[in-house]
C-alpha positions as CSV (number, residue, x, y, z in Angstrom):
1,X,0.0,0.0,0.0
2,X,1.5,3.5,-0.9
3,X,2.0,5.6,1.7
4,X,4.6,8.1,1.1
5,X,2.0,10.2,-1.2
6,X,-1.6,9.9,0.2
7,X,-1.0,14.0,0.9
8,X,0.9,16.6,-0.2
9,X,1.2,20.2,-0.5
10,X,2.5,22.8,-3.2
11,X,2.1,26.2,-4.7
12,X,1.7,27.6,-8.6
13,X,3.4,30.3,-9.9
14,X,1.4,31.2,-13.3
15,X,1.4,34.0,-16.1
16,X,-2.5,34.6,-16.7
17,X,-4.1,36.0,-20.0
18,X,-7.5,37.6,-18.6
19,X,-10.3,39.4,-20.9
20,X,-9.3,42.4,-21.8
21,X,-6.2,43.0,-19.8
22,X,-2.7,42.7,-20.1
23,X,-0.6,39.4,-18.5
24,X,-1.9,39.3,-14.6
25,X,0.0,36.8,-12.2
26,X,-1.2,34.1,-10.8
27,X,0.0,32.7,-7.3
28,X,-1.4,29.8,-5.3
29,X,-1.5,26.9,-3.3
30,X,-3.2,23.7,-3.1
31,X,-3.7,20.2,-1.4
32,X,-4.1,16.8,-2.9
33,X,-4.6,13.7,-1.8
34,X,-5.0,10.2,-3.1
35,X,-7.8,7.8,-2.5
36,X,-6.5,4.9,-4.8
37,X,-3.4,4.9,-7.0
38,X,-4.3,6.8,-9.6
39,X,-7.7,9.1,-8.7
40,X,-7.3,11.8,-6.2
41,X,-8.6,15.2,-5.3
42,X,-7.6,18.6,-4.8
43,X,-8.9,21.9,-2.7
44,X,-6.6,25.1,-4.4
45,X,-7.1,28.7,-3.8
46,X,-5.4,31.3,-6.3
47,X,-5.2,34.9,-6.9
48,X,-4.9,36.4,-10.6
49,X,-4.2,40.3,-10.3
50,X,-3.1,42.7,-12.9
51,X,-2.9,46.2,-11.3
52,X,-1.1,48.8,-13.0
53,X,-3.4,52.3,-12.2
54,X,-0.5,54.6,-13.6
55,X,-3.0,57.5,-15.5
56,X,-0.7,58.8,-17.5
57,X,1.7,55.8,-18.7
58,X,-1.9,54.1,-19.8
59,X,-2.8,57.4,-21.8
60,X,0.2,57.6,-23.5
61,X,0.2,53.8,-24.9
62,X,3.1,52.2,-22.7
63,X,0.8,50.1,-20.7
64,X,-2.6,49.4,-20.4
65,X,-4.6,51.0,-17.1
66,X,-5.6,47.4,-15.3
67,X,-7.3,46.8,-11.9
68,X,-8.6,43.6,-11.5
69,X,-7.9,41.1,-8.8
70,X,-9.9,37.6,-9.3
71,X,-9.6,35.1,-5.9
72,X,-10.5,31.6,-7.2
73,X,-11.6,28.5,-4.9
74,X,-11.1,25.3,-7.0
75,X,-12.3,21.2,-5.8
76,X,-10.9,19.2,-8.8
77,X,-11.0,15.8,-9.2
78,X,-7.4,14.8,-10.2
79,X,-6.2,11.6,-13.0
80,X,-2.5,10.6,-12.9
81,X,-2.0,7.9,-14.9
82,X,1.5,7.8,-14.7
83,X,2.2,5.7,-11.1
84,X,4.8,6.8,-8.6
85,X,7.7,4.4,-8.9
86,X,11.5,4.8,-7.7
87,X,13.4,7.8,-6.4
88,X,13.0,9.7,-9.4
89,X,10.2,9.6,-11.9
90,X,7.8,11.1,-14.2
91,X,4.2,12.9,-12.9
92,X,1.4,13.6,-15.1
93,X,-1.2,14.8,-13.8
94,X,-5.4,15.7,-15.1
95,X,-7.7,17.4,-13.2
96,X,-11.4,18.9,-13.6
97,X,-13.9,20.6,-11.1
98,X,-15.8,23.5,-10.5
99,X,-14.7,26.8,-9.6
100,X,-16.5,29.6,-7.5
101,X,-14.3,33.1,-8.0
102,X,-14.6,36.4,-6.4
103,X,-13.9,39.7,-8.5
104,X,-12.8,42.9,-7.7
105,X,-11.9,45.5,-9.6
106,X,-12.7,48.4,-12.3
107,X,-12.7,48.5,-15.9
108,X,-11.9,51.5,-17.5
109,X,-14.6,53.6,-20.0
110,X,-13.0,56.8,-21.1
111,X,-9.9,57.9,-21.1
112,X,-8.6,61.2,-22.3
113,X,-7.2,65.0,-22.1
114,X,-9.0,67.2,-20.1
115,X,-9.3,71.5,-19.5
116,X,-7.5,72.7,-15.9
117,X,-10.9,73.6,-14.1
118,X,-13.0,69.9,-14.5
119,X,-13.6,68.4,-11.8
120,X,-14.5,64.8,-10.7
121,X,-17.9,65.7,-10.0
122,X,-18.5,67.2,-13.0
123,X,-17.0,64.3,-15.1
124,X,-19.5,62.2,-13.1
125,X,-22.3,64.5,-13.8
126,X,-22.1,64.4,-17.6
127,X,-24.1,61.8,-19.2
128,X,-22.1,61.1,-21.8
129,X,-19.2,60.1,-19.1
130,X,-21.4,58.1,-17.0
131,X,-19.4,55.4,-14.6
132,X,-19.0,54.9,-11.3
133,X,-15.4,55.8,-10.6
134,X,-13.3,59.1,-12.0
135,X,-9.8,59.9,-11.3
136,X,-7.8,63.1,-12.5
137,X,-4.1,63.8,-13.1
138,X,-3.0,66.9,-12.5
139,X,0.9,65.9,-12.2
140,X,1.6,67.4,-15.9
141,X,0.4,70.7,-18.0
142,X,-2.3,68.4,-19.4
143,X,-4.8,67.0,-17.0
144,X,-6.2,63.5,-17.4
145,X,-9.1,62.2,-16.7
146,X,-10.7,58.2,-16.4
147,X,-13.6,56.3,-16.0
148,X,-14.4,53.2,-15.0
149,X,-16.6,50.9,-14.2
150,X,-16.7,48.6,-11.4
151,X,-16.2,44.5,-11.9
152,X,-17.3,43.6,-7.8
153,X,-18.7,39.9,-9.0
154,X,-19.3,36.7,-7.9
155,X,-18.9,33.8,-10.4
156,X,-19.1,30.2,-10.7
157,X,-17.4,27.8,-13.0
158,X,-15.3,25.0,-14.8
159,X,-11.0,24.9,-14.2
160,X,-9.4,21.9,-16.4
161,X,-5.5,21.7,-15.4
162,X,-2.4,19.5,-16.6
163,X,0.7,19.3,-14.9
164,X,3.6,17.4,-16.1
165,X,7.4,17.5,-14.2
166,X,9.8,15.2,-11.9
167,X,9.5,13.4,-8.8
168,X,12.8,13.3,-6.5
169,X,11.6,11.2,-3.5
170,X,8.8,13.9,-1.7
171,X,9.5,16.4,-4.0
172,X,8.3,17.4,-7.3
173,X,8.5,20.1,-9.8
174,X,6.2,20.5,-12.5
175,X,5.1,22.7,-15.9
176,X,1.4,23.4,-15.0
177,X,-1.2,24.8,-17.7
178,X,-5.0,25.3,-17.0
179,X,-8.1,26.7,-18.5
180,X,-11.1,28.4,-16.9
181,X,-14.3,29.3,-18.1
182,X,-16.7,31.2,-15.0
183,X,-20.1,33.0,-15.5
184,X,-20.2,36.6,-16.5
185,X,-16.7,37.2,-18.3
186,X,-16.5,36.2,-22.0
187,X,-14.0,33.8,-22.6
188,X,-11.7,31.3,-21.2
189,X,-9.0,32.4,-18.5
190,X,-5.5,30.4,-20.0
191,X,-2.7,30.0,-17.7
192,X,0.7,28.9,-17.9
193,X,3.1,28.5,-15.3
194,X,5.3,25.9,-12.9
195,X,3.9,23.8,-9.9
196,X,6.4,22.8,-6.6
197,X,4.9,20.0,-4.6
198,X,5.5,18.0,-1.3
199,X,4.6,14.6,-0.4
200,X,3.6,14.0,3.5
């Protein structure tokens, strides 16, 4: 009977394309255990942010103005059908379940060049403007001005993930890349990254 892998522990490190945004990051940690010798399951929580709120560097095209922070609670049910065997060896690893994710954030509206006496209420009191959230920059001769919208959401959906790496006795290191599809954002949520794991 195996025993040396029933649990273990690890972390992701991912590069995460979004809807919308530029590259967010992707940091989280997991738990998996093993029920026979090649079905198991796993409880991981992950954060994807992209912040970058600089007005003036998103006006003038060298980044895009981002601020949105997605916390993700996946159950997966998790395939390996490569078996543990020696010091070192192979992992492959296939896993499924649903997702509930929490989202914060803003998406921007309108950005643009603005005359010296606006203010943020009266950006907010044009119709044409309308939004929830305005910020000015007054840092340069120009002022700027943005809207946005707010993204406060809760979703629910699918993650699909596949790892494959190398086992060194309770150790592994793996290439990880996963998909996720939720309610209320249009498309899927790719991510591509490296997994560390222990064995208790």
């Amino acid at each position: 009977m195996e025993t040396s892998d029933r649990w273990d522990v690890g972390s992701t490190v991912q590069a995460v394309f979004m809807d919308g945004i530029s590259t967010a990051t992707g940091i989280g940690v997991n738990v998996s255990w093993w029920e026979s010798g090649a079905w198991g399951g796993r409880i991981g929580l992950r954060r994807d942010a992209a912040v970058q709120r600089d007005l003036r560097r998103a006006y003038e095209g060298a980044t895009s103005w981002a601020d949105q922070r997605r916390y993700n609670v996946t159950t997966a049910v998790v395939w390996r059908p490569v078996r543990p065997g020696g010091a070192v060896h192979q992992t492959l690893q296939v896993s499924a379940g649903p997702t509930l994710q929490v989202r914060r954030g803003e998406r921007p509206r309108i950005i643009g060049a603005v005359d010296q006496g606006l203010t943020i209420r009266r950006i907010l009191a044009d119709p044409g403007v309308a939004a929830d959230n305005a910020y000015l920059d007054r840092s340069q001769s120009t002022p700027l001005f943005l809207t946005t919208w707010d993204t406060n959401q809760t979703n629910v959906g699918l993650t699909i993930g596949l790892r494959y790496g190398l086992t060194y006795k309770s150790v592994t290191v793996e290439g990880l890349v996963t998909g996720r599809k939720v309610t209320n954002i249009d498309g899927v949520t790719v991510g591509a990254g490296g997994a560390f794991r222990v064995s208790l």
